[in-house]
N, C-alpha and C positions, 0 to 999 in steps of 0.2 A: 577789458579782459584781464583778468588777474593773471602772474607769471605762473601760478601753480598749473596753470592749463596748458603750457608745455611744455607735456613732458618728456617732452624730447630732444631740449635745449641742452640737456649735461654732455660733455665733451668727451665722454666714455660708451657712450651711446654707439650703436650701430649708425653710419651712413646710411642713408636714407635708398633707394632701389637704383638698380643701377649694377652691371659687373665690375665697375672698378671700384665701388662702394663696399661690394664684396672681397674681393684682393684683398683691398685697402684693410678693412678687418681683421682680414687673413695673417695680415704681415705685425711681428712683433711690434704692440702698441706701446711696452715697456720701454725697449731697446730703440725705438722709433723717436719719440721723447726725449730719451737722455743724451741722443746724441744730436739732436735737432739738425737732423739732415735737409741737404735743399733739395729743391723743388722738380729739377729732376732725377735724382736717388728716387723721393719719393716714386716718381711716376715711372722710373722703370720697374722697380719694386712690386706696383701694381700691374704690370705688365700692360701701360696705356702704353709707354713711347719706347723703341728699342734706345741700345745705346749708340747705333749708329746714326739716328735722328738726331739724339741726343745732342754728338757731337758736329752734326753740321751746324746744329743751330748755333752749338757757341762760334760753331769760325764767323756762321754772320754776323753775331752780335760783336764778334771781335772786332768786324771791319769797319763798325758804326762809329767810328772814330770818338769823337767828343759826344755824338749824340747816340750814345747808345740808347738801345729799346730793351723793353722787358724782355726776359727769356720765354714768358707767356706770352704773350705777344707774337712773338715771330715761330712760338709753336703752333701757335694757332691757325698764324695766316699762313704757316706750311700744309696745314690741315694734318698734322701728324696726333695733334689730339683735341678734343673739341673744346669749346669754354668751359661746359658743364665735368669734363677730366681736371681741367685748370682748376677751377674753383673748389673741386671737392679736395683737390691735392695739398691746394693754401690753405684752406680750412682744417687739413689735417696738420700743416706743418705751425701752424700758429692757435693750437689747440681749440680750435671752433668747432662749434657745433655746423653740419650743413643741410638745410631745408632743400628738398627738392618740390616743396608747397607751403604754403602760409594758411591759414585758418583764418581768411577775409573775413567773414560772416561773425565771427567773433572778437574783432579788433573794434574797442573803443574809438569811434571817431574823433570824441574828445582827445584823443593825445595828440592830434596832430593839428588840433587848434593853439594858432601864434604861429605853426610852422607854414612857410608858404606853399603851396605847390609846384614852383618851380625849382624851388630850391632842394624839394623833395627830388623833383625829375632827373635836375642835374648835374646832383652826386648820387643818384640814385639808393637813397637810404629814404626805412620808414617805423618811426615807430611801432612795436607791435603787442606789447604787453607791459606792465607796470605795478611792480608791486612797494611794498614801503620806503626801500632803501633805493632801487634800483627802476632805468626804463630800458627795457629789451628793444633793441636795432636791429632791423633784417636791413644789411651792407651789399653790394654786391664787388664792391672793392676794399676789402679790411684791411687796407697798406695804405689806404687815402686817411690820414689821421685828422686832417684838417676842417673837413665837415662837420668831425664826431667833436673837434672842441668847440666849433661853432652851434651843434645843436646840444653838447652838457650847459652852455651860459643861455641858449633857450629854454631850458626844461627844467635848468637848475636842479641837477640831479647826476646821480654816475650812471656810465651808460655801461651794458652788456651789449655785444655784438654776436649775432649769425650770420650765417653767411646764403645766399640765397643768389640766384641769376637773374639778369639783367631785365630777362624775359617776364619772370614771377615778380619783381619787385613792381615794372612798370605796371605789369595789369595792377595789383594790388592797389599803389596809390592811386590810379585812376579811381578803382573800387570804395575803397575810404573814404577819398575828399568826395566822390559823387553821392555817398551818402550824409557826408557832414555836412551837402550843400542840395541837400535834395528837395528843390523848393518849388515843383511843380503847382501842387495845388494852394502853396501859400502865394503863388506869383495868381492863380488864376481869383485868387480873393481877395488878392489888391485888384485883380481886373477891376473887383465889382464896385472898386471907390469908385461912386460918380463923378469925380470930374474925370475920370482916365477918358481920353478923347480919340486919336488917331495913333498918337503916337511913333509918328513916324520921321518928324521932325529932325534935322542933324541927327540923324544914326551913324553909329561907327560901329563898324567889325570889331570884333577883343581878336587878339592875336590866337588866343585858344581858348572856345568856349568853356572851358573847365574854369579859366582866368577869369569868368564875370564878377563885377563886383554888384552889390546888394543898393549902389549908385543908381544902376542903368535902372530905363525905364521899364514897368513891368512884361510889356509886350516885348521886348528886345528878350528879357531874359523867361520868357515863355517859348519864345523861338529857339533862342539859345539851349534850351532846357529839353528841348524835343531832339533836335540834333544830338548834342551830349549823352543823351539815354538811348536815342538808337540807335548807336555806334557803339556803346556799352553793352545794349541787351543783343547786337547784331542783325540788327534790324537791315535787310536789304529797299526796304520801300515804306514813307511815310503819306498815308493817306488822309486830306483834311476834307472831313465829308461836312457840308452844309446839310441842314433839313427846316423843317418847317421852324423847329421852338432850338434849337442844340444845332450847334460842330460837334462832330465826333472824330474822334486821330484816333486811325488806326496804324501800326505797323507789320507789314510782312516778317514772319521773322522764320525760315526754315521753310521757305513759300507757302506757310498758313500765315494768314490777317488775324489778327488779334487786337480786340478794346483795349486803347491804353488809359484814354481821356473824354471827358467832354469839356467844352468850353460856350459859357451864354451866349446865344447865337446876336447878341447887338455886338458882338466884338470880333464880328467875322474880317471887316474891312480895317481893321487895325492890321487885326493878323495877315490876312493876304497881301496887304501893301508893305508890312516891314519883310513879307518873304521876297514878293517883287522887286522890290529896293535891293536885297540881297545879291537878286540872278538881274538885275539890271536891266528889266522890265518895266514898261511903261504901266505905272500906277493909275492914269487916269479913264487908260483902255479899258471895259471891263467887258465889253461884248465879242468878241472875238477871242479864240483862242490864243495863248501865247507860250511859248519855250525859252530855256533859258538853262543856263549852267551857275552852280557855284561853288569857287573854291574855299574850302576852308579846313580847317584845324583842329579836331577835336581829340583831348587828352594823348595828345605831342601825334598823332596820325594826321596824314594829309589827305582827305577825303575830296573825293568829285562827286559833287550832286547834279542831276540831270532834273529841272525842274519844269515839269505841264501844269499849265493854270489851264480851267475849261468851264465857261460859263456855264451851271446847272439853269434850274426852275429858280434853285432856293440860293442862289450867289454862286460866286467862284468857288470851284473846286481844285485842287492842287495834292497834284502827284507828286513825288519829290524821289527821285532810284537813287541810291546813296553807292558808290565806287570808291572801298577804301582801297586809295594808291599805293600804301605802305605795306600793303602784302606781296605786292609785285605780284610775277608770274611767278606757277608752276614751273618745275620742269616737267618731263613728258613722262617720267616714273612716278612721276607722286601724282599723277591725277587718275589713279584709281583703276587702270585699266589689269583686267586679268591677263594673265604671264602669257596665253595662246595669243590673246587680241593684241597685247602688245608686241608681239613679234611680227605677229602681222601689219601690223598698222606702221610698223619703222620702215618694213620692205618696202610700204607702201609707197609713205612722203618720202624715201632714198630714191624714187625713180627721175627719170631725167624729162621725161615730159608727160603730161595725162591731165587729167581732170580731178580731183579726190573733193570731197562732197561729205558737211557733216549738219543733220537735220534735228529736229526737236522745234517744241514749241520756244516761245518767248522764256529767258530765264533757267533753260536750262544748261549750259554749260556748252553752249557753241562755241564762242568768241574764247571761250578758256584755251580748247583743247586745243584750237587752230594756232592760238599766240604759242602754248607748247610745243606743239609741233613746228611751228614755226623756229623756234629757240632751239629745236634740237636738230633743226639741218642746216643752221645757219654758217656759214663757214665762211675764211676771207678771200672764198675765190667763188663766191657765190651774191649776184645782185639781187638783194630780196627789196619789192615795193610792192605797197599794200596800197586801198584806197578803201575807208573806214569809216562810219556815219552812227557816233562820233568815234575818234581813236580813245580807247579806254585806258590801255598802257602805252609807254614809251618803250619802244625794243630796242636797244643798243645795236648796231648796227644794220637796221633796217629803214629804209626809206618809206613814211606814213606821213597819208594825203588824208586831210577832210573831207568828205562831202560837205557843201554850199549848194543847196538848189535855190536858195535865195540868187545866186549870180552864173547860176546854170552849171555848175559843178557836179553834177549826177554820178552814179555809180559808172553808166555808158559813156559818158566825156569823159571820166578820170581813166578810164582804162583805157580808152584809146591814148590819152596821153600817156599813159604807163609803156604804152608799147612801145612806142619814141626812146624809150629810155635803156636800151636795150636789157629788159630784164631776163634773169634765169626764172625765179620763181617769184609771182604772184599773188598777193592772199587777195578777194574780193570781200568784203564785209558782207556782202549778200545778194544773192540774185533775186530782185524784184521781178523784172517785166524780162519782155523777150529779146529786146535789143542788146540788157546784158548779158544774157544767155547766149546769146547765138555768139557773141562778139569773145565770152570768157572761154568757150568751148572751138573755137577756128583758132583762140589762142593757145589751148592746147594741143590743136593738131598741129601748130607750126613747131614749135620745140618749146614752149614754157611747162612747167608745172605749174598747176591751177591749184591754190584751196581758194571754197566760198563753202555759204552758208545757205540752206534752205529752210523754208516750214513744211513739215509735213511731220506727222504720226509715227513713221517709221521709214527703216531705211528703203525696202520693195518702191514703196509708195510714192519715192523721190524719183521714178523710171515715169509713171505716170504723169507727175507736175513737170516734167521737161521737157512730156508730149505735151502737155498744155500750153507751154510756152514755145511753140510752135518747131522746138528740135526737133531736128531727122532722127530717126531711129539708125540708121545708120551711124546717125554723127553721134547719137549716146554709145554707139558697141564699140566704136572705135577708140573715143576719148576718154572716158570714164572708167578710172581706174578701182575705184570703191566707194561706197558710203557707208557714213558712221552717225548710227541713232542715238541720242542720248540725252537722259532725261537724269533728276537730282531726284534723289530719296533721302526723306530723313533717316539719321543713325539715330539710336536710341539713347537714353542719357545712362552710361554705366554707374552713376551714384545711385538711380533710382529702376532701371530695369528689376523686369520680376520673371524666373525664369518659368516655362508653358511648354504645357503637353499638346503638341496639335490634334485636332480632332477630326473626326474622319469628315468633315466638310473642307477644314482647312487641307486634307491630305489630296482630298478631293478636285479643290482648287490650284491646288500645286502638279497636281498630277505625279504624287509620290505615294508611294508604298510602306506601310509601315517599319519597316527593315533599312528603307531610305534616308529613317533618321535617327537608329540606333546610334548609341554614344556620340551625338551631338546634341550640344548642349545650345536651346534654341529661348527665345524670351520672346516679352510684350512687353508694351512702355508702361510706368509704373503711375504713381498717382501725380510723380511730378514734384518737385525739388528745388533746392533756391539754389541748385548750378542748373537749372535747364528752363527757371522761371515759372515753374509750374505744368510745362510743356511734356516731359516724358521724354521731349526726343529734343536733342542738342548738334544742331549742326548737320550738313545734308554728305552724301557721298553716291559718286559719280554711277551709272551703271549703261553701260553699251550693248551697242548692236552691228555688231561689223556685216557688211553683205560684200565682198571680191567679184569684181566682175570679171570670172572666169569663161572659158570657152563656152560651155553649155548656158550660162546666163545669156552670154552676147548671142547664141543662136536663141533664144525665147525672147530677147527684146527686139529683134529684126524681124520678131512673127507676133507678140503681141508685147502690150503694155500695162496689161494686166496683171495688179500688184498682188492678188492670191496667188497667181501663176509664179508668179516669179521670187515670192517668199515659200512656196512651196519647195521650190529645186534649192533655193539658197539655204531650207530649214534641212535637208536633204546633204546639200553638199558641208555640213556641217555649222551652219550658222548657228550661234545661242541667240536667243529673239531676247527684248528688253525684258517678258519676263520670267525668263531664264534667270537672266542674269540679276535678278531683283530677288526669285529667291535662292537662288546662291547667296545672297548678303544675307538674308534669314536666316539660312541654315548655318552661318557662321557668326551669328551673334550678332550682326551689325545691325540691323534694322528688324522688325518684325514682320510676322509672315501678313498680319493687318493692310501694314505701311507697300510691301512687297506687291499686295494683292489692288490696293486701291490705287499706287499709280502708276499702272502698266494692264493691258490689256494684254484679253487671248485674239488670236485667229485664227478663225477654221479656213484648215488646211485643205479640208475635201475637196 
């Protein structure tokens, strides 16, 4: 990409979006200049940091004796103002331009050949445009001088620098080198040299599949290369379907499966034993099912693969659920929950003993809310112990047990060993059978708080699966403080959303009134984009179903268990049903009333 194409590089420019971007404008740019004020003038100026921040921060950097820190730095970890304030403030005071996005899709991958990737990662600079004289740098530290002399004798040229976050640089390089290296179907047409054999011989992990060299064998970077790209495209599950003539890989991405690939079906047993090799699976086994975990690295993230091998007709088939670790948990604000529900649902897990209960199918955001919730009553006069099949995060001071039913480690042993340990509150990864039902629920009558997990459809409908599992009806009205339904809806991609009139079928199905959607501004997914891959919709967001088991509930579960009955008084006593709250996200832009309608269902209430 030619430097003409940013034109938004001049250092006279407006700040990119943002209120302190704005301020910042605001304040004489003249006067700002000549007197090259520091860093925090600048920022109180903009009205990011008062001056009494200001000046704690220098008493502590005062006290840093010999080792002092930056004054960014210790503004930061005070949380008085964010990196993204830091950054835009340097870039004003060191007359930068500052990007609050880069134009990936347009960045010559060739500039960043001879430069390595790691060395990109770990000063986090990336080339980004090139013109005669000059190569444009997006920096995310422009006081780090020492990179920029090491990549002008790479590039042999003078460099311009912008300034950009630590956040937008990384996706970006990942995004470059994976297309300067994007050798899927050149690796799957060395497959077809005839001698490529097993290939599975001395295999070694790369420390970060970004890292593969053009060395390894093709199968190694055919693996490699499926990983790498579904952790780029956000792929939560790669599927390697065997058939009669073809493999085909698909990837989940947004819980729809999509074609990525196919690969000649004679090179099925290459492929499935360098993934085996991988999860440390017996390669020779091939009739019997097999699991398996792997950890690995892709473009600087440390991802958990959960991997199912399962003999079809037509060979092994292999599942592979991808847990990138490095997003950590939520907190229990950011996962989507409406300002009613979340008030409720805090009273809820603040109680001191009960049952609380959250359902959905596979995939939808159980294990999320619970770890959330979890993190937000964690306190250090409180013993939280969970027992998890597998533990997906690490929670800083919570005690997490594996399930092993290989050595009899069950949901129902670990929890009676939980009890030994004298806990306050409990998560159970799930109640399967009734052993651990009856045992998680006599643990709520004694004083613990219970969360676990159910399947079922809907919140009503988890009163009936606990008659199933042979609970008293008595013991649900007494233990059972609430359940929360909850299923993932795609967001629509806002590069390519298109916005729509609903029609009187759609109004129909919503159960709204024309008037219902005067000046709201409502969309459909559009044809699809190379920020959403051609999908329309980018990314999924939460929607709930809270049901409180109030007095009138607890008097209909001691007479039936009947889940219309009982979503009837709860739709009554104010409950929003999932899709309610599905298209609430319509009606506010976020998803489509399509998306809204296809995954949540109606119930008749009669």
């Amino acid at each position: 990409m030619s430097e003409e194409g940013f034109t938004e590089s001049h250092p006279d420019q407006p700040l990119k979006s943002g209120g302190l971007s704005r301020r910042i404008q605001q304040m004489s740019v003249g006067s700002m200049r000549k007197a090259r004020k520091s860093l925090g003038q600048i920022l109180i100026e903009s009205e990011a940091l008062t001056e009494e921040q200001l000046k704690e921060a220098l008493s502590y950097q005062g006290e840093g004796g010999s080792e002092k820190r930056k004054l960014g730095e210790i503004l930061i970890d005070k949380a008085f103002i964010s990196e993204e304030d830091m950054l835009k403030a340097l870039a004003f005071q060191l007359d930068l331009p500052y990007y609050d996005k880069l134009p990936v899709n347009d960045i010559d991958p060739a500039l960043v050949e001879g430069i390595p990737i790691q060395f990109a990662r770990d000063n986090l600079i990336l080339p980004i445009a090139r013109d005669a004289f000059n190569v444009t740098v997006a920096v995310a530290d422009p006081l780090n001088i020492f990179p920029m002399d090491d990549l002008r004798l790479i590039l042999s040229t003078n460099i311009n620098m912008i300034v950009c976050s630590p956040s937008i640089i990384n996706h970006s390089i990942n995004r470059v080198y994976e297309r300067s290296s994007d050798a899927s179907q050149r690796v799957i047409d060395e497959l077809n040299v005839p001698d490529i054999q097993e290939g599975v011989d001395d295999l070694e992990e790369t420390k970060d599949l970004l890292d593969s060299t053009d060395d390894e064998k093709p199968i190694i970077r055919l693996v490699n290369g499926l990983l790498s790209r579904s952790v780029k495209e956000g792929a939560s599950d790669i599927h390697i379907e065997p058939y009669e003539n073809e493999i085909v890989v698909r990837f989940r991405i947004d819980g729809a499966l999509h074609d990525t690939m196919q690969v000649p079906k004679r090179h099925l047993g290459s492929l499935v034993s360098r993934i085996k090799i991988l999860g440390k699976l017996n390669i020779a086994e091939k009739r019997v099912p097999q699991d398996g975990r792997i950890g690995i690295k892709v473009a600087g993230k440390d991802v958990d693969v959960r991997l199912s091998v399962l003999p079809t007709a037509h060979g092994e088939r292999v599942v592979m659920r991808l847990l990138d670790k490095s997003k950590g948990v939520k907190r229990l604000d950011q996962m989507g929950l409406a300002p009613d529900v979340y008030k409720t649902w805090t009273q809820l897990i603040n109680q001191k003993h009960g049952i609380i209960l959250v359902t959905g199918p596979t995939g939808s955001g159980k294990t999320t809310l619970l770890y959330s919730s979890v993190i937000h009553i964690n306190t250090v006069d409180v013993n939280i112990l969970t027992i998890e099949d597998p533990v997906e995060y690490r929670l800083p001071g919570v005690g997490q047990i594996d399930v092993k039913t290989k050595i009899g480690l069950t949901f129902s042993e670990g929890l009676r060993a939980i009890l030994r340990q004298d806990p306050d509150i409990i998560m159970v990864g799930e109640i399967r059978d009734q052993e651990t039902a009856e045992i998680a629920i006599q643990s709520s009558l004694t004083g613990h708080l219970v969360f676990s997990t159910l399947h079922t459809n809907d919140a009503a409908s988890t009163i009936t699966r606990l008659d199933d599992l042979k609970v008293q009806p008595f013991q649900i009205a007494s233990a059972l403080l609430g359940v929360m339904a909850t299923r993932l809806i795609r967001k629509l991609c806002t590069s390519c959303r298109v916005k729509h009139v609903p029609g009187e079928r759609e109004l129909k199905l919503m159960e709204l009134e024309p008037k219902d959607i005067e000046n709201r501004e409502i969309y459909r997914a559009g044809k699809g984009c190379e920020q959403c891959y051609g999908q329309g919709y980018r990314e999924r967001v939460a929607i709930h179903e809270l049901l409180v088991i109030d007095d009138k509930i607890k008097e209909l579960i001691l007479r039936t268990q009947d889940a219309n009955v009982l979503r009837k008084q709860a739709v009554e006593n104010g409950m929003r049903t999932l899709r309610q709250s599905a298209i609430m996200k319509a009606l506010e832009g976020i998803t489509s009333i399509e998306e809204a309608i296809q995954k949540t269902q109606t119930e008749e209430l009669e």
